[in-house]
C-alpha positions as CSV (number, residue, x, y, z in Angstrom):
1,X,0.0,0.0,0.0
2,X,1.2,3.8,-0.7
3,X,1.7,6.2,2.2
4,X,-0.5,8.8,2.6
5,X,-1.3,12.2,4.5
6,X,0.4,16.1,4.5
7,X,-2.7,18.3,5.3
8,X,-6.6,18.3,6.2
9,X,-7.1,19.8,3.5
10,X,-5.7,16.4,1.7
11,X,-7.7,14.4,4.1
12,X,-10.5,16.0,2.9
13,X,-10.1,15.5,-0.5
14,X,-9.5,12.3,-0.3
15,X,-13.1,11.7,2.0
16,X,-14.9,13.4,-0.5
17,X,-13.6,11.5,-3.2
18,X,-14.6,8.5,-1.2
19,X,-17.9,9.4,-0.4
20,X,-18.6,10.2,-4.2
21,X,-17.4,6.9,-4.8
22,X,-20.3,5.4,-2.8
23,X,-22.7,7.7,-4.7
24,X,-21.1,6.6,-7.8
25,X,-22.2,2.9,-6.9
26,X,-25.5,3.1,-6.8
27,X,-25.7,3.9,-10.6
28,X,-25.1,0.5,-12.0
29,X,-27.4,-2.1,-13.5
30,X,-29.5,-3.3,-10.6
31,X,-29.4,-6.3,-9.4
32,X,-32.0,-9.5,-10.7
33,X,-34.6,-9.4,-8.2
34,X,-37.5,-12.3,-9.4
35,X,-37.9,-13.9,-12.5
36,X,-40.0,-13.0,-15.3
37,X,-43.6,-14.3,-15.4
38,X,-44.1,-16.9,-18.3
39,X,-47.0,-20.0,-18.3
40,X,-46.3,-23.1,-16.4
41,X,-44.9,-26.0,-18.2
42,X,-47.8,-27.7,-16.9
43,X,-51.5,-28.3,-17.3
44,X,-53.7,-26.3,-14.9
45,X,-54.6,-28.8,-13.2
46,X,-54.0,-32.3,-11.8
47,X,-55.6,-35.3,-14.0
48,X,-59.3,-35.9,-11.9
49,X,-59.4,-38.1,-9.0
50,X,-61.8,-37.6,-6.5
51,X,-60.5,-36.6,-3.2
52,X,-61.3,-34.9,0.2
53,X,-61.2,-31.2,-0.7
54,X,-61.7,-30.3,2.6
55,X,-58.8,-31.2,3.8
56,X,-55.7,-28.8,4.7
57,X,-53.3,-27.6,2.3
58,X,-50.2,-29.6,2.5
59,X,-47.9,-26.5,3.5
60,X,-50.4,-26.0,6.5
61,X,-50.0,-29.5,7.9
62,X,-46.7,-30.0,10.2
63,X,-44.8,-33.8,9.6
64,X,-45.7,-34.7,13.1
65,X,-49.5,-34.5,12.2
66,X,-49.2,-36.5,9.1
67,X,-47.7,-39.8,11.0
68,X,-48.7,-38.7,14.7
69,X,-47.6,-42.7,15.8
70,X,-44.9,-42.0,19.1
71,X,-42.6,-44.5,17.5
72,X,-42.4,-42.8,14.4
73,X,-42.3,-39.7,16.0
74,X,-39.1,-40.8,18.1
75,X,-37.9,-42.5,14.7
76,X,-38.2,-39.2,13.1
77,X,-36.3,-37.1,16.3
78,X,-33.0,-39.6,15.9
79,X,-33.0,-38.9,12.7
80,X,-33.3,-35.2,12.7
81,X,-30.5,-35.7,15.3
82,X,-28.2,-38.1,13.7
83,X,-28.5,-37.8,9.7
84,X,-25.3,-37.4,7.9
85,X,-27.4,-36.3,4.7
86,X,-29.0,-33.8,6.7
87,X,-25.5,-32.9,8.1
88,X,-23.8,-32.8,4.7
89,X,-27.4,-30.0,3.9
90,X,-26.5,-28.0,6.6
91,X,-22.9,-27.8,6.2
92,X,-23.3,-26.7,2.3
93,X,-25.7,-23.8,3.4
94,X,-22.7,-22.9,5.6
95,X,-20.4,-23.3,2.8
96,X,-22.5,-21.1,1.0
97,X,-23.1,-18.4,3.3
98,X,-19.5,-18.0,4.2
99,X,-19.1,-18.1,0.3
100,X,-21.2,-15.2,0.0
101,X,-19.6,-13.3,2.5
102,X,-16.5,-13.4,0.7
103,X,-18.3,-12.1,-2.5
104,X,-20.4,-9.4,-0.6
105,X,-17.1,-7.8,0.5
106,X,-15.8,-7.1,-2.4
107,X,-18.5,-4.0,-2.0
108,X,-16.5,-2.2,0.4
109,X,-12.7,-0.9,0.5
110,X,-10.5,-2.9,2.1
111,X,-8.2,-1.1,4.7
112,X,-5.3,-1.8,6.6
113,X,-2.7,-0.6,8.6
114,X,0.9,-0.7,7.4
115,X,4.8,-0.4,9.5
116,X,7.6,-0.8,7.7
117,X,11.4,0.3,7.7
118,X,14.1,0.4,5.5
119,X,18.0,1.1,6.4
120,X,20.1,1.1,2.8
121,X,24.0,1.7,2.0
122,X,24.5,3.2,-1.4
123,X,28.2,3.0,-2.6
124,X,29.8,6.0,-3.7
125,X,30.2,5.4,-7.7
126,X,26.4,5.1,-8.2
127,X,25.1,8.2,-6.5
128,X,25.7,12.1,-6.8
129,X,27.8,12.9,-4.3
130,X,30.5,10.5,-5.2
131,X,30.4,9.0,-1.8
132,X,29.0,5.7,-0.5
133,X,25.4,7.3,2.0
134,X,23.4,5.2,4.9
135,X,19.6,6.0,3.8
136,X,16.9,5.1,6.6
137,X,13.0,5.3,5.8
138,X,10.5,4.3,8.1
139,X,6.3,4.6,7.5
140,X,3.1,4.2,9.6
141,X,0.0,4.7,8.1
142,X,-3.6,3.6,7.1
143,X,-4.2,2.1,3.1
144,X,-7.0,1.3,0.9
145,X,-5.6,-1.6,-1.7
146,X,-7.5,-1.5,-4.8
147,X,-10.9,-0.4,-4.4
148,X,-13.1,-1.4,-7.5
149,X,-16.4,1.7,-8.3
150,X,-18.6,-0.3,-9.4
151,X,-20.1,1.7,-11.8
152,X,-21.3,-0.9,-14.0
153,X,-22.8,-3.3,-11.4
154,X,-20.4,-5.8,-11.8
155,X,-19.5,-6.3,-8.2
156,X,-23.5,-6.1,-7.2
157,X,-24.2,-8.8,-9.7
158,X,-21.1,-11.1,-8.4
159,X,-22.9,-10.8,-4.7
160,X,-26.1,-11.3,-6.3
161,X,-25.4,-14.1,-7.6
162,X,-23.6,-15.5,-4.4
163,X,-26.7,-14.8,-2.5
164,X,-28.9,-16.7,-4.6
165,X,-26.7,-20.0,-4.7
166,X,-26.5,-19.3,-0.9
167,X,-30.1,-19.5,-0.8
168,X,-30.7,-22.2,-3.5
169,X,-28.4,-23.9,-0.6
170,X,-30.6,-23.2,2.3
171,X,-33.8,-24.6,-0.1
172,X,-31.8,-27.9,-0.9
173,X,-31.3,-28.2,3.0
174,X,-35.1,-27.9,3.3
175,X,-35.9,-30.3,0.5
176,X,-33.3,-32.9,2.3
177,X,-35.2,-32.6,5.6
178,X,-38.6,-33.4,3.8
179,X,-37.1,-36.0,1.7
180,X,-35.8,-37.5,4.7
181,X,-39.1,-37.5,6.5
182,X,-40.4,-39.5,3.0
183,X,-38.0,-41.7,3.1
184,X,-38.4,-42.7,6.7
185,X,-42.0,-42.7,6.9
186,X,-42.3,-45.4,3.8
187,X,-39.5,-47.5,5.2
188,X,-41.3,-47.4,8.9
189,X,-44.8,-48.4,7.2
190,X,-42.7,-51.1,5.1
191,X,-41.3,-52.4,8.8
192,X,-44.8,-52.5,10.3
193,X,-46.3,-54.3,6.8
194,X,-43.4,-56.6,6.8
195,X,-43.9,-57.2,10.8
196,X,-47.9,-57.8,10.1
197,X,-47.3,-60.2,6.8
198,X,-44.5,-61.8,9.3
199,X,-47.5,-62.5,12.3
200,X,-49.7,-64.1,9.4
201,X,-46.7,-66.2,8.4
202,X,-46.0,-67.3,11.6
203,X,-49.1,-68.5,13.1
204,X,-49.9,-70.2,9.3
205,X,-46.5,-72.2,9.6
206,X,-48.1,-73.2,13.1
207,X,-51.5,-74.3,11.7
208,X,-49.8,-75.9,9.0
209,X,-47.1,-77.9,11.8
210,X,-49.9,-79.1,13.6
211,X,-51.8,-80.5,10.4
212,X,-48.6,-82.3,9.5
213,X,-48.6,-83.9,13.0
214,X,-52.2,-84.7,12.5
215,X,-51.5,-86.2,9.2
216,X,-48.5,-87.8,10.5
217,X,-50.7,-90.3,13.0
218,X,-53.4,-90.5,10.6
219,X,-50.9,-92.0,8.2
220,X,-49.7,-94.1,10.6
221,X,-52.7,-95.5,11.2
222,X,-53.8,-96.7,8.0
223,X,-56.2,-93.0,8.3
224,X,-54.3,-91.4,5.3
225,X,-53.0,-91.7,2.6
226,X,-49.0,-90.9,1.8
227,X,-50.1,-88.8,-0.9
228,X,-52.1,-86.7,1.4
229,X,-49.3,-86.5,3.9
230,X,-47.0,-85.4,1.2
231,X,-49.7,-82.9,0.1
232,X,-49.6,-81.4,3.8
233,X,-45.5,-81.9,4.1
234,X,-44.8,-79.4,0.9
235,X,-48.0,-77.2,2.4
236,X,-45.9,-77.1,5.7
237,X,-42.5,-75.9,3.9
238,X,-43.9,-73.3,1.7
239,X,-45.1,-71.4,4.9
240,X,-41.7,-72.3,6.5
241,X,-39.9,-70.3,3.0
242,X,-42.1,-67.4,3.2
243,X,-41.3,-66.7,7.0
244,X,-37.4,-67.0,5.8
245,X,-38.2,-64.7,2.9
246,X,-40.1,-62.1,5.3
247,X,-37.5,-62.4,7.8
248,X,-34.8,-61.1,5.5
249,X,-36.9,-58.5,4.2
250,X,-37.2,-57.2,7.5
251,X,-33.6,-57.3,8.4
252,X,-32.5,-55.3,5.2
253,X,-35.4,-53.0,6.1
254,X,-33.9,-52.1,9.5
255,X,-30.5,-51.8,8.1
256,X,-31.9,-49.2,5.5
257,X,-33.7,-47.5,8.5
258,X,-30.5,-47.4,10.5
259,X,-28.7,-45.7,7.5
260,X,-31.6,-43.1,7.3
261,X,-31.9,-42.3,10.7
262,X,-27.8,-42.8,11.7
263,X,-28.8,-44.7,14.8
264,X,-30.2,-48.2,15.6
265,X,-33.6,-48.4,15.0
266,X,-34.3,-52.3,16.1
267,X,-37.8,-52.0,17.9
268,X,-39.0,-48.9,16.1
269,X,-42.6,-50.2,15.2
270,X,-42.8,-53.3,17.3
271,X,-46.5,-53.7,18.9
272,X,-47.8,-51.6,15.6
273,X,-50.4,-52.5,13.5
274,X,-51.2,-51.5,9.9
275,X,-55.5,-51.1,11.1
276,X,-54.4,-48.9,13.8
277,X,-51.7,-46.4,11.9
278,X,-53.5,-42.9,11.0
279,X,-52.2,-41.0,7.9
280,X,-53.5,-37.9,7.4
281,X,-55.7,-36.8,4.4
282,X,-53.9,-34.0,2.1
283,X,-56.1,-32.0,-0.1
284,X,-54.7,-31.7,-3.5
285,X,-53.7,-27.9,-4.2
286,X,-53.1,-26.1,-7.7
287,X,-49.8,-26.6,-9.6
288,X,-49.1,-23.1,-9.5
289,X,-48.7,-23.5,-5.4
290,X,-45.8,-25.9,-6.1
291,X,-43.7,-22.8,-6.4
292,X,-43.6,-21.5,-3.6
293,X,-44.2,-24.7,-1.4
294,X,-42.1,-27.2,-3.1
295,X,-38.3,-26.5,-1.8
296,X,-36.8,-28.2,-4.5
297,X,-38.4,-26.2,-6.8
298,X,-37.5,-23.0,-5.3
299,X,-33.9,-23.7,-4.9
300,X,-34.0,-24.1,-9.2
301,X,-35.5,-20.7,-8.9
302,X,-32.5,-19.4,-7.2
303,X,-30.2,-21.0,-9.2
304,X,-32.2,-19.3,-12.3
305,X,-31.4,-15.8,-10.3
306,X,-27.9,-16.8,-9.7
307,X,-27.7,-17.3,-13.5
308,X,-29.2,-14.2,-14.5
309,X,-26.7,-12.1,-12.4
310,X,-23.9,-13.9,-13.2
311,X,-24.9,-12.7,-17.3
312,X,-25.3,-9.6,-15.6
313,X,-21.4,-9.8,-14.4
314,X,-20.1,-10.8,-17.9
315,X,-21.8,-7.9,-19.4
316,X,-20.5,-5.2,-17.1
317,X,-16.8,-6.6,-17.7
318,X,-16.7,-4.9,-21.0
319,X,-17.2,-1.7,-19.9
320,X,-14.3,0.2,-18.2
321,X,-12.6,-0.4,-14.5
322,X,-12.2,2.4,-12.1
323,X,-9.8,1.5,-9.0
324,X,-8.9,3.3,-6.1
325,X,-5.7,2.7,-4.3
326,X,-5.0,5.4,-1.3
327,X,-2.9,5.4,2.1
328,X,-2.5,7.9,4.6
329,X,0.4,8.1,7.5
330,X,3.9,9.2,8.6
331,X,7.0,8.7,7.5
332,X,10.5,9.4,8.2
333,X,14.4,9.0,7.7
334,X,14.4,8.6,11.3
335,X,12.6,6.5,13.6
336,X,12.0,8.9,16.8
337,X,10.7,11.2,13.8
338,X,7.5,9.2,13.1
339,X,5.6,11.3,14.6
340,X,7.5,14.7,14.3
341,X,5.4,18.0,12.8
342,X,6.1,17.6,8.9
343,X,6.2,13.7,9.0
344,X,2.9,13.5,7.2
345,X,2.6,11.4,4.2
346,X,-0.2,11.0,1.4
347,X,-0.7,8.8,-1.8
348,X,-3.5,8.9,-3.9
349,X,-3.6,6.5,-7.1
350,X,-6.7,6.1,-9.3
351,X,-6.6,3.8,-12.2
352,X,-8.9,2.9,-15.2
353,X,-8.6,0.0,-17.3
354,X,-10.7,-0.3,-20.5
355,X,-11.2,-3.6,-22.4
356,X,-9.7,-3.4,-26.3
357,X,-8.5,-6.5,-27.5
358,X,-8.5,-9.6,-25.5
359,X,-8.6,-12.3,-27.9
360,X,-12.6,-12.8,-27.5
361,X,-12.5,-13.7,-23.7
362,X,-15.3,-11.3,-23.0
363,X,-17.7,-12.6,-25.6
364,X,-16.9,-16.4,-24.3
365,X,-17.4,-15.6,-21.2
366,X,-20.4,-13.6,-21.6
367,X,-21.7,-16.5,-23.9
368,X,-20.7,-19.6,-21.6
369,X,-23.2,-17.0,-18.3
370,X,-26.0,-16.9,-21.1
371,X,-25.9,-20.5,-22.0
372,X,-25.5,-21.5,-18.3
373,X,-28.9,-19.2,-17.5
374,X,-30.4,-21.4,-20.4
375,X,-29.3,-24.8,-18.6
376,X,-30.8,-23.2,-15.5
377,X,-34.1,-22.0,-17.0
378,X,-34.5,-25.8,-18.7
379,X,-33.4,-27.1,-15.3
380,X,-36.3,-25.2,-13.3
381,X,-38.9,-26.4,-16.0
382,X,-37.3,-29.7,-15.4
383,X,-38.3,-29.5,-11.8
384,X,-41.6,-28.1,-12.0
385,X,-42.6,-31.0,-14.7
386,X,-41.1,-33.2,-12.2
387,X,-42.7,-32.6,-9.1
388,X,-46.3,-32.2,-10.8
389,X,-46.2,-36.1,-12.0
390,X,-45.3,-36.7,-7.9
391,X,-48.4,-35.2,-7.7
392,X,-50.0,-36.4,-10.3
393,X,-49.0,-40.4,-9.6
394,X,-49.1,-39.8,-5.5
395,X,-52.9,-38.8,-5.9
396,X,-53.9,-41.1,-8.5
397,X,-52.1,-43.7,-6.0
398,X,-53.9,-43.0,-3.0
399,X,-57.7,-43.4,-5.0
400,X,-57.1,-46.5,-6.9
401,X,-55.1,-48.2,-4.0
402,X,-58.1,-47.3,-1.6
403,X,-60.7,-48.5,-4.9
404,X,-57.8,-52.2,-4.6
405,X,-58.4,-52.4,-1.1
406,X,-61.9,-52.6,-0.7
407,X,-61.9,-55.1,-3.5
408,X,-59.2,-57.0,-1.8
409,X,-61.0,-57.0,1.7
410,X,-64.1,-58.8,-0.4
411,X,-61.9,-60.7,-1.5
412,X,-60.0,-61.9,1.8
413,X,-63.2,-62.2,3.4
414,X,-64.5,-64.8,0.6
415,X,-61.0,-67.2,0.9
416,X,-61.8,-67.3,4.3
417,X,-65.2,-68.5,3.9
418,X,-64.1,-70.5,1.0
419,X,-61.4,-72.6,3.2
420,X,-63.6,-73.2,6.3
421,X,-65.9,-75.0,3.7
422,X,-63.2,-76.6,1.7
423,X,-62.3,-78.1,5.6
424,X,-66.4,-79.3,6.2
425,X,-66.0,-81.1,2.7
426,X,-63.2,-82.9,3.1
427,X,-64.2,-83.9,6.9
428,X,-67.8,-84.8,5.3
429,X,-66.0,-86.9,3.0
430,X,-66.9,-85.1,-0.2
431,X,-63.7,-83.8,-1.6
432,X,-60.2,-84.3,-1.6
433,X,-57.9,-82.5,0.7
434,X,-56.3,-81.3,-2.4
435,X,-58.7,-78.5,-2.4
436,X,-58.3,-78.0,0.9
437,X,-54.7,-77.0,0.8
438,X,-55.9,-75.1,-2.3
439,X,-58.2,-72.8,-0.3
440,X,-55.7,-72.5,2.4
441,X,-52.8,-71.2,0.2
442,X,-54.8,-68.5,-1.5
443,X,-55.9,-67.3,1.7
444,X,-52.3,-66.7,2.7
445,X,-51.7,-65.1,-0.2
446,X,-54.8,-63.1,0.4
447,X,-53.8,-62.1,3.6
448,X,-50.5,-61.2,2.3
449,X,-51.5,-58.9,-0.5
450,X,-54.3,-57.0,1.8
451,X,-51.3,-56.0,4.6
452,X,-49.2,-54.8,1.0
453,X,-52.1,-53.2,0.0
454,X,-52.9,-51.7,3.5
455,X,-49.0,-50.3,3.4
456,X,-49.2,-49.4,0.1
457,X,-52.2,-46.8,0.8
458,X,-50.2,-45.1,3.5
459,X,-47.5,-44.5,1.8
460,X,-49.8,-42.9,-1.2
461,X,-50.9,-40.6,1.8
462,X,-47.7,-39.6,3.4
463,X,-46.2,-39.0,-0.8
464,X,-49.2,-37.1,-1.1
465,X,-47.8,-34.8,1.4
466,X,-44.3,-34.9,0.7
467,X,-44.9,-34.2,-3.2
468,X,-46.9,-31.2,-2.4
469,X,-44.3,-29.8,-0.5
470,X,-45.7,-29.7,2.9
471,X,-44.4,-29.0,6.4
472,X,-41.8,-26.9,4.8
473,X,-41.8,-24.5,8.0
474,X,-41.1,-27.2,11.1
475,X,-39.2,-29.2,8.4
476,X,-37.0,-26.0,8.0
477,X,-36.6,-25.6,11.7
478,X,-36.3,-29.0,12.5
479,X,-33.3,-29.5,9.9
480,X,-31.4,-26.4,10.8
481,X,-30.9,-27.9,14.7
């Protein structure tokens, strides 16, 4: 930095200037402030399903009211507490911020103080007076390094656009949060269905055990037949496969629930039942509300505003740049004469630099900010396409799996009837057992697909929810901790 000082009246000047500077600032190309108002990429409207229109909005309803279970509620807590996703969110919006702050001071002068000496022998043959001199210099002051008037609004777009990525940060954060509470909430339900399917199982493979006793004495007895022992033997072993099958599902279903929630999670939903889980009912909103509840959505809108500054930046650079450089202080060939009357010292150093020929950088770069506002316009579309088929499938989903549940209770409710007869025939000695072991394995696998289908229906609810962007507010609070 330059020394600087010899007068008020100097130090006046060089205020003024300063101050006219600031003035100077505000002249530049304002900064991108919202985007510009063009029709959704989207129809107006959802595809018709019939649904509870009465219900709340999904941005009014808080995550603890949509899955109000304790255990899930406690699931949810550890993972708020322990998720490395939501760790890696938060630690990006930091990133980000502290990014920004880099940027945004680029808007101010940047001054520091300065101490320095210098103590010099100059031989005699290289200076006037023909004989070799001692020189001492020694400097205190106060300097401004290179202070950029942003005339042009380069320096406000670069902060713009800092801003909005910080904030595009702080939306993904939000959208990690909800998509964790997704994520959790279907792979809790798929523990309790898996749990439920697992009790069927069980007490089937006990029925079945004590069949293949009975059939075991009968045999020996002359009673039965081998072939109807054999029938009951494979009956017996199928049940014993699908408990083995269930029983793995379950373990890798914990394990994913432990990776979601970074903490053990082995008794999460034990004592739950799928009849006794509440979900609660979303009404179905406008498309055009996605936009301001959906997070992912609005963190492609600040990446669209980052993008637009940044085109804002390129532009400016072909116009001139105005620099200020300025110190102010003492200085002295003598150290006790620092601060001696006369030891003031000024420097004042403007510069300009104007862009003539630089080999078609400029143009590149302002071309590569355009094209990159283009990716982020297509990207945004993208998004909003995106989350109205979540929408679109998560309400079609929760009508026609309510519509395949009914239909599959009729349907449990007739196997059941249908193997208590299939058991009087064959004791009345009118049918084979053949079509009792028939009736008893479709009303396993009835029993089977209505605890799927029960699952299945909850989840539609909770994606319901989480495709319409709800809970954003606790979410955000809840992710931030």
């Amino acid at each position: 930095m330059l020394m600087v000082a010899k007068s008020n009246r100097s130090l006046v000047t060089i205020s003024l200037t300063l101050a006219l500077a600031g003035v100077m600032q505000g002249c530049g190309t304002t900064p991108v402030s919202g985007l510009v108002s063009s029709p959704l990429p989207v129809p107006a409207s959802y595809p018709q399903v019939t649904g509870d229109n009465t219900a709340k909005a999904a941005p009014d309803v808080a995550w603890e009211q949509v899955l109000p279970d304790p255990r899930f509620q406690k699931l949810m807590a550890l993972a708020l507490e322990n998720s490395r996703d939501l760790r890696l969110a938060s630690l990006r919006v930091e990133e980000a911020r502290a990014a920004w702050g880099i940027q945004r001071a680029d808007l101010f002068p940047s001054i520091g103080a300065t101490a320095g000496g210098n103590r010099a022998r100059v031989p005699g043959d290289i200076n006037l007076t023909g004989q070799s001199l001692i020189t001492s210099q020694y400097q205190v002051g106060l300097g401004m390094n290179q202070w950029e008037l942003d005339l042009w609004g380069r320096v406000r777009s670069l902060n713009e656009a800092a801003l909005q990525r910080y904030l595009s940060a702080d939306e993904m954060r939000r959208a990690a949060t909800l998509s964790l509470f997704s994520q959790l909430a279907q792979g809790w339900l798929g523990l309790v269905e898996l749990d439920e399917r697992l009790t069927l199982a069980r007490a089937e493979v006990a029925s079945r055990q004590e069949t293949l006793r009975i059939f075991t004495r009968r045999f020996e007895v002359g009673a039965a037949s081998k072939f109807d022992l054999e029938q009951v033997r494979v009956l017996s072993t199928q049940a014993d496969m699908l408990v083995a099958q269930l029983e793995q599902q379950r373990a890798q279903q914990i394990n994913g629930l432990t990776l979601l929630a970074g903490s053990p999670v082995a008794d999460i939903a034990d004592g739950v039942r799928l009849d006794n889980i509440v979900v609660a009912e979303i009404g179905e909103s406008l498309p055009s509300e996605l936009l301001t509840a959906r997070p992912d959505i609005l963190a492609a809108e600040r990446d669209l505003l980052a993008a637009d500054a940044n085109v804002s930046a390129a532009r400016a650079a072909f116009f001139p740049s105005i620099t200020l450089t300025a110190s102010a202080g003492t200085a002295s060939a003598e150290l006790g004469g620092l601060f001696d009357a006369g030891s003031r010292a000024w420097s004042w150093a403007p510069s300009i630099t104007l862009p003539i020929f630089t080999a078609g950088r400029l143009r590149a770069s302002l071309d590569v900010a355009q094209l990159r506002r283009e990716q982020a316009v297509a990207s945004y579309e993208k998004n909003i396409q995106s989350a109205f088929r979540d929408v679109a499938d998560a309400l079609a989903a929760r009508q026609w799996l309510a519509q395949q549940l009914k239909a599959q209770e009729a349907a449990l409710a007739a196997q059941r009837e249908r193997a208590r007869l299939a058991t009087l025939r064959y004791d009345a000695g009118s049918s084979t057992f053949l079509d009792v072991l028939d009736a008893r394995r479709d009303l396993l696998t009835a029993e089977q697909q209505r605890a799927q289908l029960q699952r299945a229906l909850l989840s539609a609810r909770v994606a319901v929810f989480a495709a319409l962007g709800g809970g954003s507010g606790v979410l955000e609070s809840a992710g931030g901790q």
